[in-house]
mmCIF file of the C-alpha atoms, coordinates in Angstrom:
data_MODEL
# 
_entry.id   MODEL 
# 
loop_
_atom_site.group_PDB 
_atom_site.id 
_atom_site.type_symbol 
_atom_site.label_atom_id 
_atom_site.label_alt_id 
_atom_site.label_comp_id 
_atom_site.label_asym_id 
_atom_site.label_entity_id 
_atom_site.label_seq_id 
_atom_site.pdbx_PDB_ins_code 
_atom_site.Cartn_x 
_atom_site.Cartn_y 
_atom_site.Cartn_z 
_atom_site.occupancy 
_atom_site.B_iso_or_equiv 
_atom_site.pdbx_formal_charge 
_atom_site.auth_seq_id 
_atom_site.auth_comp_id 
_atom_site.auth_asym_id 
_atom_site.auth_atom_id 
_atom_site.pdbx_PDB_model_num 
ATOM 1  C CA . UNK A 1 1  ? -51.667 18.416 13.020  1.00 0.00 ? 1  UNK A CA 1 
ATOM 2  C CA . UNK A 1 2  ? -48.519 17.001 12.109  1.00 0.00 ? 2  UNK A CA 1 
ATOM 3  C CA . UNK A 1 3  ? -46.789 18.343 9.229   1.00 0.00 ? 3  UNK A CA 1 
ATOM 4  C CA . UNK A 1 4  ? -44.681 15.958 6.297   1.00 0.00 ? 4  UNK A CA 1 
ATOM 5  C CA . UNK A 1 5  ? -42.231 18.497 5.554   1.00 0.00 ? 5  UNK A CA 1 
ATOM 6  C CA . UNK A 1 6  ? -38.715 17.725 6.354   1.00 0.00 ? 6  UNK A CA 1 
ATOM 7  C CA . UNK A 1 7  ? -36.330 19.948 7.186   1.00 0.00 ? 7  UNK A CA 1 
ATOM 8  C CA . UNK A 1 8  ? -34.438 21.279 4.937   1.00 0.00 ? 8  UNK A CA 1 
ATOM 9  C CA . UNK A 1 9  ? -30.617 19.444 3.952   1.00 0.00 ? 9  UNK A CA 1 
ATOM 10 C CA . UNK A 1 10 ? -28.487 21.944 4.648   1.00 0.00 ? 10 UNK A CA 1 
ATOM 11 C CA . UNK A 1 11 ? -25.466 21.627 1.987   1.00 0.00 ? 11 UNK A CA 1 
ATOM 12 C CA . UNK A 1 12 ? -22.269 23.652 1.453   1.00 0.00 ? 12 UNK A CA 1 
ATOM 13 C CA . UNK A 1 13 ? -20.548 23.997 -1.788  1.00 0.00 ? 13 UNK A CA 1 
ATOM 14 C CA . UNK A 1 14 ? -16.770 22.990 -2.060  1.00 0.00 ? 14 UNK A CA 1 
ATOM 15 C CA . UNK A 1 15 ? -15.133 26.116 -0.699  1.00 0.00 ? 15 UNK A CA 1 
ATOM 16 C CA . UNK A 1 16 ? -17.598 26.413 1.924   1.00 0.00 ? 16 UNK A CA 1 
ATOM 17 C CA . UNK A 1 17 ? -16.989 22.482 2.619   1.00 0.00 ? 17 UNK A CA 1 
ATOM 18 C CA . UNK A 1 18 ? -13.638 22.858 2.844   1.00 0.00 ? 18 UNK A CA 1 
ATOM 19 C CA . UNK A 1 19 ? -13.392 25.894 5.025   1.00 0.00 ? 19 UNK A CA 1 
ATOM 20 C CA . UNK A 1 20 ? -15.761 23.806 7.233   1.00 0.00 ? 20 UNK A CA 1 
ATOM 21 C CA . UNK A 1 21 ? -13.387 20.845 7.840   1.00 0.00 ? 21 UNK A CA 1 
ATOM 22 C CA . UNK A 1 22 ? -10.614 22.926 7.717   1.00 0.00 ? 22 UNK A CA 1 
ATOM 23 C CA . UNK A 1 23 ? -8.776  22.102 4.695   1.00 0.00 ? 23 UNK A CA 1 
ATOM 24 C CA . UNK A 1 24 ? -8.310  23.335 1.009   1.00 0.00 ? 24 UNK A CA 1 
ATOM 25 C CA . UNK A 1 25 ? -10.948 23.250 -1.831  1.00 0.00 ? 25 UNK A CA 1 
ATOM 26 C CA . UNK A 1 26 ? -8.359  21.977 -3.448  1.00 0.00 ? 26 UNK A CA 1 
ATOM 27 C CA . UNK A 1 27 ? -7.627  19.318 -1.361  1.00 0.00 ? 27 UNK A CA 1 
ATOM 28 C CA . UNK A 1 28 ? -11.192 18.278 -1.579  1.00 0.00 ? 28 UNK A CA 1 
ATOM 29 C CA . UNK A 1 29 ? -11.025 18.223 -5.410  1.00 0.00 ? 29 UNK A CA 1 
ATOM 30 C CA . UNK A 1 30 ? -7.959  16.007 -4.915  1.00 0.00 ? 30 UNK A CA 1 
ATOM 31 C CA . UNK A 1 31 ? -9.563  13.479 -2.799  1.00 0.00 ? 31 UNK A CA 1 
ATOM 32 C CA . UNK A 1 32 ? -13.006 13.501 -5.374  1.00 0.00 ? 32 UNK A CA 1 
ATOM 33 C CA . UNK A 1 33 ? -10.352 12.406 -7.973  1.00 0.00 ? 33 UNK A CA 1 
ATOM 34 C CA . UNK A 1 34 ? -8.640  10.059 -6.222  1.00 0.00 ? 34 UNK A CA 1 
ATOM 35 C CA . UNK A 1 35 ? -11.810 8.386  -4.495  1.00 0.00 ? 35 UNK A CA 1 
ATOM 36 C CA . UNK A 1 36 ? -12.481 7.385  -8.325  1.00 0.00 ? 36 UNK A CA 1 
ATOM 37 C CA . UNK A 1 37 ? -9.148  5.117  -8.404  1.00 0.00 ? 37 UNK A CA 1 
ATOM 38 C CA . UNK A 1 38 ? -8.554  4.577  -5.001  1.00 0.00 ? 38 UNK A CA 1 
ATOM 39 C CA . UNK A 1 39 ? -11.842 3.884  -2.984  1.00 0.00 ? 39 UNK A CA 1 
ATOM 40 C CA . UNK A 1 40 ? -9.686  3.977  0.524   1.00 0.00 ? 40 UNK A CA 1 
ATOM 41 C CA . UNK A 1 41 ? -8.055  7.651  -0.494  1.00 0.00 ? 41 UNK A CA 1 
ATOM 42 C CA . UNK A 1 42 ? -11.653 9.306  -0.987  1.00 0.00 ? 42 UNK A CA 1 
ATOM 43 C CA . UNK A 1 43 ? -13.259 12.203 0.510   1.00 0.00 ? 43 UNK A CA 1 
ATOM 44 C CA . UNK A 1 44 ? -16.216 13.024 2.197   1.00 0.00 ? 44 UNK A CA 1 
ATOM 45 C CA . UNK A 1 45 ? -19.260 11.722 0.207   1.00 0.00 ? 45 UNK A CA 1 
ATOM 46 C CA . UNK A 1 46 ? -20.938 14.525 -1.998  1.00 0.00 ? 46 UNK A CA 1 
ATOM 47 C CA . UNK A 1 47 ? -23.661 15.180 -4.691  1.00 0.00 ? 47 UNK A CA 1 
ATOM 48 C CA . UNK A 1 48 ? -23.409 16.199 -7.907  1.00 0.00 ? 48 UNK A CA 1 
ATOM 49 C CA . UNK A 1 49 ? -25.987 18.412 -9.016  1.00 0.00 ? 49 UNK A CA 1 
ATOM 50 C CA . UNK A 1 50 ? -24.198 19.103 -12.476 1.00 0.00 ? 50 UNK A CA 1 
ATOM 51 C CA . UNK A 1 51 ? -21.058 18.910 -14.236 1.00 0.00 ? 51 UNK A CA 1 
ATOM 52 C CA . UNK A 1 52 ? -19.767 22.367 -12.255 1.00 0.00 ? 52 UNK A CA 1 
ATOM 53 C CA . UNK A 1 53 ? -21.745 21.847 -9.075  1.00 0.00 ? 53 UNK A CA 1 
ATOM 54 C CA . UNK A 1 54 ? -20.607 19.634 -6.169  1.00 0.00 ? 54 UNK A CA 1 
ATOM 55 C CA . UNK A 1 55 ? -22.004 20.245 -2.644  1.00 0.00 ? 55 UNK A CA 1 
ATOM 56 C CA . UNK A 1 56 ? -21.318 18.298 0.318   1.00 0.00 ? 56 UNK A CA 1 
ATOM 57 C CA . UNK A 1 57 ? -24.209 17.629 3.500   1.00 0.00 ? 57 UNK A CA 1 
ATOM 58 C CA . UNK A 1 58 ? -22.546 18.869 6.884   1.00 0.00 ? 58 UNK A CA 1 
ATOM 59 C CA . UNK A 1 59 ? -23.953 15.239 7.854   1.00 0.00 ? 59 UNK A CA 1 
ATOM 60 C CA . UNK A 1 60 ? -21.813 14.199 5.605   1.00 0.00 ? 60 UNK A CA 1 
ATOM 61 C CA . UNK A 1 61 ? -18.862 16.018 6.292   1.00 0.00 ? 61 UNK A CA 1 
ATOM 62 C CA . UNK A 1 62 ? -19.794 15.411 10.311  1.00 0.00 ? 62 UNK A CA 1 
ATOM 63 C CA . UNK A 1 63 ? -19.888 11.607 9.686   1.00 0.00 ? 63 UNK A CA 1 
ATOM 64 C CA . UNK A 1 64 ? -15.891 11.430 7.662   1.00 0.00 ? 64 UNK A CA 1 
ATOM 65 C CA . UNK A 1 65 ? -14.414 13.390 10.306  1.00 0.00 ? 65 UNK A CA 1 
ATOM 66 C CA . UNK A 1 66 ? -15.535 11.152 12.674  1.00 0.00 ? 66 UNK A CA 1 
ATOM 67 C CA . UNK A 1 67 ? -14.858 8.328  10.617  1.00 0.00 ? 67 UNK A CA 1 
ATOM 68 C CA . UNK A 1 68 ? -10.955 9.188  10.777  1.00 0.00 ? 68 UNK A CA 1 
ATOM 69 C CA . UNK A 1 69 ? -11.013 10.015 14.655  1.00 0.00 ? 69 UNK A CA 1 
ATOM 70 C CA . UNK A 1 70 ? -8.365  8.696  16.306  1.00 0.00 ? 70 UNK A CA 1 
ATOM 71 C CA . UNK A 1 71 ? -6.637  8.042  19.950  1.00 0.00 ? 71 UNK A CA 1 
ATOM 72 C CA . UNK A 1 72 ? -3.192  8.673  21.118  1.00 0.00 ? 72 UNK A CA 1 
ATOM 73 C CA . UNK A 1 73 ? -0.847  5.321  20.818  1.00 0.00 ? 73 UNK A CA 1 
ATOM 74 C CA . UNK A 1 74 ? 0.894   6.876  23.935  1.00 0.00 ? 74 UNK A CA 1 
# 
């Protein structure tokens, strides 16, 4: 029997988010901010669950670093 559950979206608040990539919660606040002016400047993408709670999929996260991958112009 196959089951309909999916597995579960695993989701990291900002700290956790930004220790993942790397970078600063506050840098990730930043680019939220800025993503609301400047589309091109934004962040990862990210749900908010409530005024005070942000949390980011490591999809997510996975899919905007390798969005800004680059190569050597060497």
């Amino acid at each position: 029997m196959q089951s309909d559950l999916k597995a579960p979206r695993r989701a990291l608040r900002t700290t956790e988010a930004a220790r993942y990539l790397g970078v600063s919660a506050s840098l990730l606040r930043k680019m939220r901010a800025r993503g609301i002016d400047d589309p091109s400047a934004h962040g990862p993408s990210y749900i908010k669950l409530s005024p005070s709670l942000i949390v980011y999929e490591i999809a997510s996260l996975d899919s905007w670093l390798d969005s800004h991958r680059t190569r050597s112009a060497a």
